[in-house]
N, C-alpha and C positions, 0 to 999 in steps of 0.2 A: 498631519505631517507626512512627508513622502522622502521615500530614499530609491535613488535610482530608480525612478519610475513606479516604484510600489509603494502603499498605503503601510504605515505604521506597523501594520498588524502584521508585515513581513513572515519571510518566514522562520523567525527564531520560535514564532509563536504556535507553530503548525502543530498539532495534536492529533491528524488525521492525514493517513497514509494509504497509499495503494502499491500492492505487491505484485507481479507480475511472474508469471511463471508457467513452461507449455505443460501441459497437462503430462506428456508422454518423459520428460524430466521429474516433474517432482508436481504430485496433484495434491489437491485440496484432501483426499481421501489418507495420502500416505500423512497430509501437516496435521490429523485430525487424529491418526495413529500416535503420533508423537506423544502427544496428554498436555497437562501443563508442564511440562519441564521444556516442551518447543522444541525447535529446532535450528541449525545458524542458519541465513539467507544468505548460502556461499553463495562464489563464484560470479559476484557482482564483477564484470570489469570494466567501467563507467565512471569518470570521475565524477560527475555530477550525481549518478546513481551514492556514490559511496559517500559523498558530501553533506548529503539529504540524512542517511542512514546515521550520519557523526551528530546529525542534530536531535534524533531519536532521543526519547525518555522511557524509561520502565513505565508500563502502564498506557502509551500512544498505542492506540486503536486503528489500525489499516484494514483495505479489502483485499483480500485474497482473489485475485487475476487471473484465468484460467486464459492464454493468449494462445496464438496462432489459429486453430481451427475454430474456437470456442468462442474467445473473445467474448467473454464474459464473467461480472462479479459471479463468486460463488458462497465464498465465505467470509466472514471479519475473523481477524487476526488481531492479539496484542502484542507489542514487546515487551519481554521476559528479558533482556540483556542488553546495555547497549553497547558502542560498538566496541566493538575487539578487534584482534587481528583473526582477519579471516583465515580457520584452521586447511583451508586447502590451495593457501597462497605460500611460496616459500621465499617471494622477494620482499615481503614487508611491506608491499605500498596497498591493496587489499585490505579492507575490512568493511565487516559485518553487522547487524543485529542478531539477536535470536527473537523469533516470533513463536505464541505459542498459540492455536485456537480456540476461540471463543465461542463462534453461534456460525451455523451453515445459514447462508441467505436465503429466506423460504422460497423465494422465484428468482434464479437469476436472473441478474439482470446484464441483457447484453448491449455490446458496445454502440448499435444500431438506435437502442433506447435511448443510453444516453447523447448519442450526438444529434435525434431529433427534438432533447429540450432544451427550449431555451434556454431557459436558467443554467444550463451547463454549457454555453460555449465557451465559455474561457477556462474551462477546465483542461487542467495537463494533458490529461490523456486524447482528451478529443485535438488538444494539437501537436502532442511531441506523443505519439502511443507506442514508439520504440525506447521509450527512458525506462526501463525495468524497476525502479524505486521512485516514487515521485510525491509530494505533496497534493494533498487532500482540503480545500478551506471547509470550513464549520458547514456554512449553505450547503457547499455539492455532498458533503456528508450525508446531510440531514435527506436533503431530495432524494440520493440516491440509494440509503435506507429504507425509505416509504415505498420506493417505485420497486422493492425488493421485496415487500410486504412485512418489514419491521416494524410494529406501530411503535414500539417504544425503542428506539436506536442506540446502542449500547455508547455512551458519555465516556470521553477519555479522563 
């Protein structure tokens, strides 16, 4: 079955997420300080970004994005809340998850990786890599775990 051009499996069903964020704002280092109690994913201003974020579940597993100079996974991330209003918005239309860290990615893996596998061209990022929230399917999960050196890829 297909709706608007996607497969069934759309994405209400998506359980895997990619977080994006420049190292010199807010790094894999300071989300890893956090503990599990996380932290919120302000200051999304993207509707698309924030729409993605409303379909969030406690327990959805993303990769933590280290963008602009790095451009590359570093770590997985899960959600610990979903969305709320984001506490650094004061007009209401803002909102959030909180993510809280799981496992640092043994090699990261950079953006260059991914855009020479196959199997990930139709990956988000390899074609919209300015969406700062985006959807992750199960497949570029899995590959881009392995190629991270996960053997066992943490299951949402």
């Amino acid at each position: 079955m297909e709706m608007d051009g996607q497969q069934s499996e759309g994405l209400s069903s998506v359980a895997y997420w990619l977080f994006k964020s420049e190292p010199g704002d807010w790094s894999w280092e300071e989300q890893k300080a956090q503990g599990a109690k996380g932290e919120e994913w302000s200051r999304v201003r993207n509707y698309q970004a924030r729409n993605f974020m409303r379909e969030m579940k406690v327990g959805d597993l993303g990769f933590f994005y280290h963008s602009v100079k790095e451009k590359r996974v570093v770590g997985i991330v899960k959600v610990c809340a979903e969305a709320h209003q984001d506490s650094e918005d004061d007009t209401g239309t803002w909102e959030c998850v909180d993510v809280a860290a799981v496992c640092d990615m043994p090699e990261p893996v950079h953006l260059d990786q991914i855009k020479a596998e196959p199997k990930l061209e139709k990956m988000v990022l390899v074609n919209n890599s300015r969406l700062s929230v985006q959807p992750v399917s199960d497949q570029e999960w899995k590959i881009v775990c392995r190629m991270g050196g996960l053997k066992e890829p943490p299951k949402a």
